[in-house]
TORPA-4810 file (N, C-alpha, C, O; in nm, 3 decimals):
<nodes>
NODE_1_0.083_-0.117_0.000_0.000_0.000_0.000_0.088_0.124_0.000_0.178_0.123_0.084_X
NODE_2_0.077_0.245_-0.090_0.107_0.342_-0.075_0.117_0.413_0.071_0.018_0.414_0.144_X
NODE_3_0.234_0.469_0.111_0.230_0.577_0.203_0.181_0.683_0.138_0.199_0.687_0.016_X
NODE_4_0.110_0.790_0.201_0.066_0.907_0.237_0.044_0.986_0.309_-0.071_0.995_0.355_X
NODE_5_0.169_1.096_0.357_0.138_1.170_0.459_0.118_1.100_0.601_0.046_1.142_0.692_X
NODE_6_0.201_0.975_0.602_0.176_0.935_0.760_0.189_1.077_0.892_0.110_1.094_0.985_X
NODE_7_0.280_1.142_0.868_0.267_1.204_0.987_0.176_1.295_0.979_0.167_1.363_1.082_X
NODE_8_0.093_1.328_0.879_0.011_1.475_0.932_-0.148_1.348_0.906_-0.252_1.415_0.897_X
NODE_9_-0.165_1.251_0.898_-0.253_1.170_0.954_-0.220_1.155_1.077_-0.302_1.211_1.150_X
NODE_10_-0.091_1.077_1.162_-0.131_1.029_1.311_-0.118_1.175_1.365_-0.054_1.176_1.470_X
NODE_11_-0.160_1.306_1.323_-0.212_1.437_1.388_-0.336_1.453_1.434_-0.382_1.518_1.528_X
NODE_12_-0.382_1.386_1.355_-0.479_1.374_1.318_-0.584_1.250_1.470_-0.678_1.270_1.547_X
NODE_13_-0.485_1.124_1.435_-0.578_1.044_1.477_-0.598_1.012_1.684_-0.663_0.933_1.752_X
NODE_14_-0.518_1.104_1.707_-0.568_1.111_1.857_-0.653_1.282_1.910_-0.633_1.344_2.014_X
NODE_15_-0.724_1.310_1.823_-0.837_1.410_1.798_-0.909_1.371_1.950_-0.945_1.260_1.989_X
NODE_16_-0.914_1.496_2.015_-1.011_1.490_2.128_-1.215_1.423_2.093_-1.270_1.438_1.984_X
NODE_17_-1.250_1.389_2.156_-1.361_1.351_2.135_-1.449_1.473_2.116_-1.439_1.572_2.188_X
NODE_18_-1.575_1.457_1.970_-1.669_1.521_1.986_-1.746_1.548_2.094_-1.732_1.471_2.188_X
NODE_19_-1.859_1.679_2.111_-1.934_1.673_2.209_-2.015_1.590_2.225_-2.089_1.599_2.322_X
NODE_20_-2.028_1.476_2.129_-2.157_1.390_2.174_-2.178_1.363_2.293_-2.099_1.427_2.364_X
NODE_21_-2.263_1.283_2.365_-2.309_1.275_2.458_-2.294_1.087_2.458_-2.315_1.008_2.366_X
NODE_22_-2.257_1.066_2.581_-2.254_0.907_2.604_-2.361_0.869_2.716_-2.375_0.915_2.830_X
NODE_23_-2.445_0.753_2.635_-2.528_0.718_2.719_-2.632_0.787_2.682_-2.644_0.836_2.570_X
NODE_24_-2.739_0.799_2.802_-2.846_0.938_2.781_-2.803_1.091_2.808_-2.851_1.159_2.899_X
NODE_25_-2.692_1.143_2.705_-2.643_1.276_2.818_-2.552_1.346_2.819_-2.530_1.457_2.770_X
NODE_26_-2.449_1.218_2.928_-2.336_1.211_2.955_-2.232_1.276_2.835_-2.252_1.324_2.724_X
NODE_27_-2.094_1.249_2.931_-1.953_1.296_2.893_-1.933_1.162_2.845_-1.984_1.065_2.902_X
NODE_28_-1.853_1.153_2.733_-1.731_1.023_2.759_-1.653_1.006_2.851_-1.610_1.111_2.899_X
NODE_29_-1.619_0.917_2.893_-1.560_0.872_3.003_-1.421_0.917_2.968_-1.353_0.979_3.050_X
NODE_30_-1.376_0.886_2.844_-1.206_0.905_2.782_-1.192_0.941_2.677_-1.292_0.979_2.616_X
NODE_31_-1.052_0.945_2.609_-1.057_0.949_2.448_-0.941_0.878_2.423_-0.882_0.823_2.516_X
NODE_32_-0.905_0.871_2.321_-0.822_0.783_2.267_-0.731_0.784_2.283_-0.678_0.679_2.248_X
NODE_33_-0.665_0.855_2.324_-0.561_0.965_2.355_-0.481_0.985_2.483_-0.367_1.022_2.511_X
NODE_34_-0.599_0.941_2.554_-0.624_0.924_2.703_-0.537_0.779_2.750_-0.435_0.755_2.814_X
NODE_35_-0.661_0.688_2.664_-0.566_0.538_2.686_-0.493_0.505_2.617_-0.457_0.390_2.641_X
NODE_36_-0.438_0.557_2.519_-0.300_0.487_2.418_-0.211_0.511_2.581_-0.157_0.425_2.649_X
NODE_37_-0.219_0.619_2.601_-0.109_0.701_2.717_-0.129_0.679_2.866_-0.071_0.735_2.959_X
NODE_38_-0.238_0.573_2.868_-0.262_0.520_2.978_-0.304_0.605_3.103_-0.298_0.572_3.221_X
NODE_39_-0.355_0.737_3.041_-0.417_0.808_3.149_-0.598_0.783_3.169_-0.684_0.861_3.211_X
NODE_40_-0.605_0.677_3.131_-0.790_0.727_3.131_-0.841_0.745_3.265_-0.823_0.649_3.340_X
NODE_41_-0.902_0.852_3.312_-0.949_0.927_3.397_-1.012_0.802_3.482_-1.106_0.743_3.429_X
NODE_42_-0.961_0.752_3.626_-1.000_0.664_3.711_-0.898_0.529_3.712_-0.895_0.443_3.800_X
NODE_43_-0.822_0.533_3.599_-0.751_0.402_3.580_-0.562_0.471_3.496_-0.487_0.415_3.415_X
NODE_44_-0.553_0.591_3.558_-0.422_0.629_3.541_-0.320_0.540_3.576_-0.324_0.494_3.690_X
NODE_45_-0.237_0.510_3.506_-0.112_0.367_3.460_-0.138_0.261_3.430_-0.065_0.165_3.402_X
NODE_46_-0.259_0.273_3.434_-0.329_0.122_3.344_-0.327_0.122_3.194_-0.348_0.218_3.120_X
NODE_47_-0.298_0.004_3.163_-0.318_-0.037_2.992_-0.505_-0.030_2.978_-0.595_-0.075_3.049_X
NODE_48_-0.501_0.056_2.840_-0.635_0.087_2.783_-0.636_0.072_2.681_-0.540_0.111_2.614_X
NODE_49_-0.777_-0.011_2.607_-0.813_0.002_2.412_-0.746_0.117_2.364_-0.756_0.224_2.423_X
NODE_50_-0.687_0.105_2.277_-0.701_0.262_2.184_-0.676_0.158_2.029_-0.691_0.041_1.993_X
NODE_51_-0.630_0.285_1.976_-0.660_0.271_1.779_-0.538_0.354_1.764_-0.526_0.451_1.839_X
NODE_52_-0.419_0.322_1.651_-0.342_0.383_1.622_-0.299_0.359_1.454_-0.292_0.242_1.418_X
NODE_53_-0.278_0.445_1.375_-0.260_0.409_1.245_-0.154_0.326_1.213_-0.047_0.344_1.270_X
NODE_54_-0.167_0.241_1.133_-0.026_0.186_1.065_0.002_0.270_0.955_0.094_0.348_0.932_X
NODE_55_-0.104_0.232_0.890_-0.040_0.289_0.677_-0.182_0.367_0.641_-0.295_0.357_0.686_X
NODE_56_-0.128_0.438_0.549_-0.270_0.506_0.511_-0.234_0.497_0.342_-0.120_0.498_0.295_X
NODE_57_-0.362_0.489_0.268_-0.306_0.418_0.118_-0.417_0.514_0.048_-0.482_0.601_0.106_X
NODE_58_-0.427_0.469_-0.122_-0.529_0.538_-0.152_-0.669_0.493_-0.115_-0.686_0.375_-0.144_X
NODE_59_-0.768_0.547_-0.063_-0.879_0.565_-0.020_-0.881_0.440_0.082_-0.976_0.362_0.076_X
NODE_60_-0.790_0.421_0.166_-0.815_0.336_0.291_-0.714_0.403_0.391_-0.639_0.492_0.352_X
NODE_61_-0.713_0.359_0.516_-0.604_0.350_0.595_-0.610_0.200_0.670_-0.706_0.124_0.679_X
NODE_62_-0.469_0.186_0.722_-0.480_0.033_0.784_-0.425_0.097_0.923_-0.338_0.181_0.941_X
NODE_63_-0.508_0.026_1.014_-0.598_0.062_1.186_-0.472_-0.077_1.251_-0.444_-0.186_1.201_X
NODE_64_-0.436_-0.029_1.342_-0.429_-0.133_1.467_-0.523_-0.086_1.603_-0.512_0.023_1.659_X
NODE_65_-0.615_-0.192_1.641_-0.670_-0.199_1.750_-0.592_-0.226_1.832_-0.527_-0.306_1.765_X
NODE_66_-0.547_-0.224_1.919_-0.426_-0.242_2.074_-0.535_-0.290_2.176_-0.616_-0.202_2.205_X
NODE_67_-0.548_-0.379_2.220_-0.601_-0.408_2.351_-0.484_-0.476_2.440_-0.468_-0.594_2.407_X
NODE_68_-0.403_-0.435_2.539_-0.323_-0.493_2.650_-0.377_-0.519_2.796_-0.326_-0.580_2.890_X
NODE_69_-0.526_-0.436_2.784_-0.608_-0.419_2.933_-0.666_-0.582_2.900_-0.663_-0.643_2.793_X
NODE_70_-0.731_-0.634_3.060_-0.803_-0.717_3.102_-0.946_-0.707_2.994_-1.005_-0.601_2.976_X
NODE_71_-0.984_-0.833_2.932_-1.135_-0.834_2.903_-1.130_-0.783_2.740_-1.028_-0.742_2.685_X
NODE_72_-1.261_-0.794_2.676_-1.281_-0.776_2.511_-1.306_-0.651_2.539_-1.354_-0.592_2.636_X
NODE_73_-1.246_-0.610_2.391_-1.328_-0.455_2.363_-1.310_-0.487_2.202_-1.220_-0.533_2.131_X
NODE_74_-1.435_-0.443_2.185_-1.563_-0.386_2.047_-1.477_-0.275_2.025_-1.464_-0.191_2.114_X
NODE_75_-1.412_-0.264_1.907_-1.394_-0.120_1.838_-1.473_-0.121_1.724_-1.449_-0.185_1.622_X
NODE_76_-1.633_0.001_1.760_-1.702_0.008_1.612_-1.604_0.113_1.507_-1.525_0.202_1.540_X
NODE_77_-1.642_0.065_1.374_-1.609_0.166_1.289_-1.707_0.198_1.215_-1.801_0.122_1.197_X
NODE_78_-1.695_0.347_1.149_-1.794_0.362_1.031_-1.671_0.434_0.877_-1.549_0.448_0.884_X
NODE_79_-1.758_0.464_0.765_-1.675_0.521_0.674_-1.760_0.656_0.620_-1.872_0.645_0.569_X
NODE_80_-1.684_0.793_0.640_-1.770_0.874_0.549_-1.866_0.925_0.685_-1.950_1.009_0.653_X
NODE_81_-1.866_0.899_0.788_-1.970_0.941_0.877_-2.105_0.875_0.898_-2.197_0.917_0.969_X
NODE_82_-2.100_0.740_0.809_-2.223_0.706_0.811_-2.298_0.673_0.919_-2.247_0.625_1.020_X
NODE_83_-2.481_0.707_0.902_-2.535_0.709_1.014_-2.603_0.566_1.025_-2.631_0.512_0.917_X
NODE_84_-2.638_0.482_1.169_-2.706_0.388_1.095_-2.814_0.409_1.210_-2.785_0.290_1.212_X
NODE_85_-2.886_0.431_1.283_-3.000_0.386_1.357_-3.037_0.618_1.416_-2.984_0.725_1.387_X
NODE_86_-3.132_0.580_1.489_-3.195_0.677_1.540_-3.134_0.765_1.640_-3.159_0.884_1.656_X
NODE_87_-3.043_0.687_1.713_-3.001_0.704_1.844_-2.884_0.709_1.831_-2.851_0.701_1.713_X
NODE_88_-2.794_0.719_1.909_-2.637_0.690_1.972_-2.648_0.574_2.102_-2.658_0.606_2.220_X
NODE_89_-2.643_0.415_2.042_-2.658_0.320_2.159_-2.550_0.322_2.251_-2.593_0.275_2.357_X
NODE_90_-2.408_0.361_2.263_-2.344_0.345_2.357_-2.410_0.260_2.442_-2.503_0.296_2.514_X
NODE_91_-2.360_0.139_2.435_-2.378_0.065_2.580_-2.556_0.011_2.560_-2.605_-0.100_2.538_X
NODE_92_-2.617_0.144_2.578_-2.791_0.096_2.679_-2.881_0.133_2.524_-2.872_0.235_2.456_X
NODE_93_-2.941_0.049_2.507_-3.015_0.047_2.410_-3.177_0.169_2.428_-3.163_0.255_2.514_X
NODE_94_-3.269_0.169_2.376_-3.347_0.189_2.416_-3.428_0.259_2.540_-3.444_0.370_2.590_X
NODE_95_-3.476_0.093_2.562_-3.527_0.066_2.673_-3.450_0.051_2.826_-3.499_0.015_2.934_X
NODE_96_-3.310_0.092_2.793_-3.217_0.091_2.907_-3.155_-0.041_2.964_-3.095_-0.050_3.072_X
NODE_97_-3.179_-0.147_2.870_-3.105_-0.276_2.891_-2.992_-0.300_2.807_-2.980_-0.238_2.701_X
NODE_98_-2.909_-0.383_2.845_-2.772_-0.367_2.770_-2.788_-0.469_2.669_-2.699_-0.476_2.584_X
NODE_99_-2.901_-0.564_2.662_-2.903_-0.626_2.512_-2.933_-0.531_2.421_-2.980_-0.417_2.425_X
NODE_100_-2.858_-0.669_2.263_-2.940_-0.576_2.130_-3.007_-0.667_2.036_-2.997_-0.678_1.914_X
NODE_101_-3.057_-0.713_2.101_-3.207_-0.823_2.002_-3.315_-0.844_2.067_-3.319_-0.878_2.185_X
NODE_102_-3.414_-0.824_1.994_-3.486_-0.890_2.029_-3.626_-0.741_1.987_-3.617_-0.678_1.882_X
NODE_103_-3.736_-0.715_2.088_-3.811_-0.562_2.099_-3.850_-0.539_2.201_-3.922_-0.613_2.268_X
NODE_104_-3.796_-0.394_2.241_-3.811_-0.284_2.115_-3.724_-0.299_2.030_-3.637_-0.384_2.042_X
NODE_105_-3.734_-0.210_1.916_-3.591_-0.184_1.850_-3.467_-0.148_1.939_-3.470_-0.053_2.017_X
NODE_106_-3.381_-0.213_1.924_-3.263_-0.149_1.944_-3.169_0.007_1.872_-3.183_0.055_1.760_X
NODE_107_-3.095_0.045_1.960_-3.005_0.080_1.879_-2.886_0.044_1.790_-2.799_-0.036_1.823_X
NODE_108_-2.887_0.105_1.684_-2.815_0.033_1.617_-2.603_0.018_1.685_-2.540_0.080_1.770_X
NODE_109_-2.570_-0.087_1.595_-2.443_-0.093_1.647_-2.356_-0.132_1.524_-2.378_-0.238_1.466_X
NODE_110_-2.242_-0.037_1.478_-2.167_-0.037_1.355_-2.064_-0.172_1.370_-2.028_-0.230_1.473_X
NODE_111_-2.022_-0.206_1.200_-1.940_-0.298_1.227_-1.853_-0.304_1.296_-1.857_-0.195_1.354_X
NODE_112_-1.699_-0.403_1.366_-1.614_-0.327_1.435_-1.525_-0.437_1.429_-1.521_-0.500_1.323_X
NODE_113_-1.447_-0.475_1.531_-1.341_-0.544_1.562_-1.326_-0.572_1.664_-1.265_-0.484_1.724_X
NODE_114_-1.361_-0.691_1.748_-1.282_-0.761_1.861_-1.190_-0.790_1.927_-1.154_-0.905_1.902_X
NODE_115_-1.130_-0.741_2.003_-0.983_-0.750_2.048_-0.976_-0.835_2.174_-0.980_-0.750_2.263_X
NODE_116_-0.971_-0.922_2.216_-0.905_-0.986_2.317_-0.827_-0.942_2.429_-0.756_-0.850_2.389_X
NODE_117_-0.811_-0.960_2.522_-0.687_-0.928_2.595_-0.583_-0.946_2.591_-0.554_-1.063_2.565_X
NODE_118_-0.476_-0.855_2.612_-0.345_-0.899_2.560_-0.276_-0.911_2.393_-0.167_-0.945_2.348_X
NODE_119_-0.436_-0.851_2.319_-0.394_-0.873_2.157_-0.405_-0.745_2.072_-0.463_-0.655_2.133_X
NODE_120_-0.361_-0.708_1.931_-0.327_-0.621_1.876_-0.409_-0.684_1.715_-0.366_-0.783_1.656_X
NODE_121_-0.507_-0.617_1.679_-0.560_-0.658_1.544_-0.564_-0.544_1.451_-0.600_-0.430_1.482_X
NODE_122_-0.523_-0.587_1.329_-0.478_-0.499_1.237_-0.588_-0.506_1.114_-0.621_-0.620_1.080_X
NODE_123_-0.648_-0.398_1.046_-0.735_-0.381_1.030_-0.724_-0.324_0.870_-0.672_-0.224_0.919_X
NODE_124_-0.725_-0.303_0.761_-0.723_-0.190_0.631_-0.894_-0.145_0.600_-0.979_-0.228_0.567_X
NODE_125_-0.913_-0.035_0.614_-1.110_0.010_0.604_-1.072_0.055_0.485_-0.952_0.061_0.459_X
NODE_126_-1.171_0.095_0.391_-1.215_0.166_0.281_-1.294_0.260_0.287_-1.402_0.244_0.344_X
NODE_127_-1.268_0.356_0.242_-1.331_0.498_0.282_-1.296_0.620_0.134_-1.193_0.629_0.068_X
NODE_128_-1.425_0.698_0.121_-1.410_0.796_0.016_-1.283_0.904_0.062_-1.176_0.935_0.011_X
NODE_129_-1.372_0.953_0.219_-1.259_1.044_0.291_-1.208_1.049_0.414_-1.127_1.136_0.447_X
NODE_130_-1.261_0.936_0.513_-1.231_0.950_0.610_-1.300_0.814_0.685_-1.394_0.767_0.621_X
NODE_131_-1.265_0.741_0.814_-1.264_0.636_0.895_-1.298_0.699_1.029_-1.244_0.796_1.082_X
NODE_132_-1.383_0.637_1.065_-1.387_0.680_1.258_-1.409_0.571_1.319_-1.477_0.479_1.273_X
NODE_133_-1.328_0.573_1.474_-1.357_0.469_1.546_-1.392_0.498_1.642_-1.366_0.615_1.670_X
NODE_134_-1.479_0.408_1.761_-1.526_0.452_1.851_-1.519_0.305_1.966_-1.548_0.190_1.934_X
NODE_135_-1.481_0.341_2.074_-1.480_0.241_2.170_-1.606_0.256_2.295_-1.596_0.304_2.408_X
NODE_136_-1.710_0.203_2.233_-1.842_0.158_2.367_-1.874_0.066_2.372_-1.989_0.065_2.414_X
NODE_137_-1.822_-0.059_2.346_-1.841_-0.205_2.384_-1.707_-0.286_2.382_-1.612_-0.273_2.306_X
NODE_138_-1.735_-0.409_2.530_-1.634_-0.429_2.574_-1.695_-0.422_2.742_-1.807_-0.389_2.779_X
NODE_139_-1.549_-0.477_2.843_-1.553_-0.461_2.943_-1.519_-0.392_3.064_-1.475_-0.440_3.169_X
NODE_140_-1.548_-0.261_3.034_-1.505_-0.160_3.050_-1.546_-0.043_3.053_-1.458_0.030_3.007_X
NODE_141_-1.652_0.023_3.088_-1.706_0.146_3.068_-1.619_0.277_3.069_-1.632_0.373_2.992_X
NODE_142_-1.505_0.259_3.193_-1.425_0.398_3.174_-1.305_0.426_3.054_-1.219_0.513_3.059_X
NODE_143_-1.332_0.305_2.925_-1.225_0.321_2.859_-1.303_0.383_2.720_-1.254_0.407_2.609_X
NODE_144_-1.409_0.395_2.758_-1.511_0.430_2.640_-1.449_0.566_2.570_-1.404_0.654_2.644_X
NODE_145_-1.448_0.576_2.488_-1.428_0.656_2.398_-1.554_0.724_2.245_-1.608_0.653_2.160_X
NODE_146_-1.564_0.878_2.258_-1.605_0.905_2.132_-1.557_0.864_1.992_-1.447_0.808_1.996_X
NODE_147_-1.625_0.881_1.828_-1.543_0.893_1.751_-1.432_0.969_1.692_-1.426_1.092_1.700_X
NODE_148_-1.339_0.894_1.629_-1.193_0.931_1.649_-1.188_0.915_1.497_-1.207_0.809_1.436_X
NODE_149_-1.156_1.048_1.439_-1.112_1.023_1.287_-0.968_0.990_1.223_-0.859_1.020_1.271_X
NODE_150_-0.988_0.937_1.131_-0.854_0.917_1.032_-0.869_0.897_0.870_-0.912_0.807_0.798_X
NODE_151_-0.805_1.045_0.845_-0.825_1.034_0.688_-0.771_0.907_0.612_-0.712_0.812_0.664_X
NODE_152_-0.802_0.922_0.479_-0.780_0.804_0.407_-0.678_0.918_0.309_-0.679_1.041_0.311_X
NODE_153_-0.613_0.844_0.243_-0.538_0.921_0.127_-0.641_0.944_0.002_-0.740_0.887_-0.045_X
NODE_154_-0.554_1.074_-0.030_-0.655_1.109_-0.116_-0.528_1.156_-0.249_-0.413_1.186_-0.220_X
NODE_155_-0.579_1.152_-0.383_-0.453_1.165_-0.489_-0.425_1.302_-0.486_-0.514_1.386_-0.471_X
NODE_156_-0.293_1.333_-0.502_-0.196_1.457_-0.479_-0.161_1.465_-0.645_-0.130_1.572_-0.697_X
NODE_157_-0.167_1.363_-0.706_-0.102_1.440_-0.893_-0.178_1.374_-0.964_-0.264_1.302_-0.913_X
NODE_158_-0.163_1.383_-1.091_-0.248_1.303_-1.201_-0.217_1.159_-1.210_-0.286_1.060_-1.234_X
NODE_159_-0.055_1.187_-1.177_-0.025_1.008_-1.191_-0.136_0.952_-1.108_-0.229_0.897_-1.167_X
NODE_160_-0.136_0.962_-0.964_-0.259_0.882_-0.899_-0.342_0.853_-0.963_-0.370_0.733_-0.963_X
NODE_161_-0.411_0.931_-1.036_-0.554_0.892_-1.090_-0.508_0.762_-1.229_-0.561_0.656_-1.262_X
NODE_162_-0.395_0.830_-1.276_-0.362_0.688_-1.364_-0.363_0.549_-1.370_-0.382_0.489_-1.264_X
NODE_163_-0.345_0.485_-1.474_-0.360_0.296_-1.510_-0.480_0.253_-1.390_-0.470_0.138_-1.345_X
NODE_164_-0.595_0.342_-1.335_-0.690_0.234_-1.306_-0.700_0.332_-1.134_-0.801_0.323_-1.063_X
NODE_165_-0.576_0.421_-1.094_-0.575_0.432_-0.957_-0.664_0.520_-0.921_-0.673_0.549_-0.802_X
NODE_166_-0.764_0.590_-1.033_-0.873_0.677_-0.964_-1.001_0.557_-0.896_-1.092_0.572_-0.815_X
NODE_167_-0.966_0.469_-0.955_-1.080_0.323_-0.872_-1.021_0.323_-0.732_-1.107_0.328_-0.643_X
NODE_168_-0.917_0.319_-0.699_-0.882_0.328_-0.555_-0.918_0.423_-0.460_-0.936_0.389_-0.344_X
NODE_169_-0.931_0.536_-0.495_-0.968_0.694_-0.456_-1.143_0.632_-0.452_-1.202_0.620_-0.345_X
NODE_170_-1.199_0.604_-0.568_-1.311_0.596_-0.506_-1.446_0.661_-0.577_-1.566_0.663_-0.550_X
NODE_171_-1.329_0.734_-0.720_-1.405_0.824_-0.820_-1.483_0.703_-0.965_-1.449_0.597_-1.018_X
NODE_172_-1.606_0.805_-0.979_-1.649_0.749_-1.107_-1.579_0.718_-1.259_-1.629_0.656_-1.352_X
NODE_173_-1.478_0.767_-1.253_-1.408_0.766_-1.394_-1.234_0.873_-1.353_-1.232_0.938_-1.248_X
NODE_174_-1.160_0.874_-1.407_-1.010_0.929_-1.420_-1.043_1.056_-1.421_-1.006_1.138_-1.338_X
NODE_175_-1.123_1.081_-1.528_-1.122_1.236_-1.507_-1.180_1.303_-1.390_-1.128_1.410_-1.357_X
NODE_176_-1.288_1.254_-1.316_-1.311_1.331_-1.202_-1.196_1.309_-1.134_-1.172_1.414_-1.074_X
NODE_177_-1.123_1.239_-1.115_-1.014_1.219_-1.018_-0.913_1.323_-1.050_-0.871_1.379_-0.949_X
NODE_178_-0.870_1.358_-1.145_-0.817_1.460_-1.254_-0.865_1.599_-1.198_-0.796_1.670_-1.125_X
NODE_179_-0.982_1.624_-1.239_-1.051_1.732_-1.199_-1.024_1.791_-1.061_-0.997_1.908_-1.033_X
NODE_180_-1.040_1.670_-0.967_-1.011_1.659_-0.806_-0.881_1.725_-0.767_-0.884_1.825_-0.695_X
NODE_181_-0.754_1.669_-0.815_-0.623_1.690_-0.832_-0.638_1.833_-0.919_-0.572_1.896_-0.836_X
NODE_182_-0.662_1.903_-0.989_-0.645_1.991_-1.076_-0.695_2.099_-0.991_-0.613_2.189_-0.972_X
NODE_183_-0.820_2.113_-0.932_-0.910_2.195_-0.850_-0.973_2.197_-0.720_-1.047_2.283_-0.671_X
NODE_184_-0.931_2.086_-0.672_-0.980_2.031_-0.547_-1.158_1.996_-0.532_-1.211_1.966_-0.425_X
NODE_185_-1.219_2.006_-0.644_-1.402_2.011_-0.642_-1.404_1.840_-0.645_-1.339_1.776_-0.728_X
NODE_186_-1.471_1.791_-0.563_-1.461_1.644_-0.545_-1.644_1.639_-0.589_-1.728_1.715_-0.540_X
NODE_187_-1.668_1.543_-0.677_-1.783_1.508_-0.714_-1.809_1.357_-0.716_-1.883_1.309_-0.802_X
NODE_188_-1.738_1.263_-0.604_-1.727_1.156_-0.614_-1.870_1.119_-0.560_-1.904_1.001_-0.552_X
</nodes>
């Protein structure tokens, strides 16, 4: 996979958490940032989930999940911001129970990655412009984390868009990719 701009991506990817609200409300407990560095607020020098980039390529980046703490943690991801349910489930669904089957509806819960204790899973997403991850499932409530972005590469010259590589980016045809590179107007 192409490098791109690794360092002004991992600038990028320990981004303080949005204001969302965790739970019904609430603060996040942490951010990503927090537990790579083992400060998460209540469990300072402890090993915590986090997400750190490996490679970033055209229109993907490749993710390591880090889990060294006790117990599973769920890292959801989405691509592009996508939305999928009504709510923000963190954790409590609904009706305030921690299942997600069955009715009422639940809230929804994005694809993600499983990490084990003690294990490190490596990940490549696909994305037009961007990847977010978010840590609210797992065993662990104070390691919870908002979403955490990380761009994907995006083409810097025409060569990129060449022999086929505007399909990687994510564009309908070379020339928008062209266009993209030429003017920055993205019509993908």
């Amino acid at each position: 996979m192409k490098t791109l701009g690794g360092a002004a991506v991992a600038s990028t990817a320990f981004a303080a958490p949005a204001a969302a609200g965790f739970g019904t409300g609430g603060t996040w407990p942490s951010t990503n940032t927090l537990n790579k560095n083992k400060q998460a607020p209540g469990r300072v020098g402890q090993n915590a989930p986090y997400v750190e980039v490996d490679d970033v390529g055209p229109g993907a980046v490749t993710l390591n999940f880090v889990n060294q703490a006790p117990g599973l943690a769920y890292f959801e991801y989405r691509a592009d911001g996508e939305e999928l349910g009504s709510g923000n489930h963190p954790v409590v669904n609904a009706d305030g129970e921690h299942d997600v089957g069955g009715s009422p509806p639940r809230d929804s819960i994005y694809s993600g990655v499983g990490v084990p204790s003690g294990n490190t899973e490596t990940k490549t997403l696909e994305a037009k412009y961007y990847v977010e991850v978010r840590l609210a499932l797992g065993g662990e409530r104070d390691w919870d984390f908002d979403w955490v972005r990380f761009d994907v590469g995006q083409p810097e010259t025409k060569d990129d868009c060449k022999k086929g590589g505007w399909e990687d980016y994510h564009f309908k045809n070379q020339g928008q990719c062209v266009r993209y590179v030429e003017t920055g107007k993205d019509s993908r």
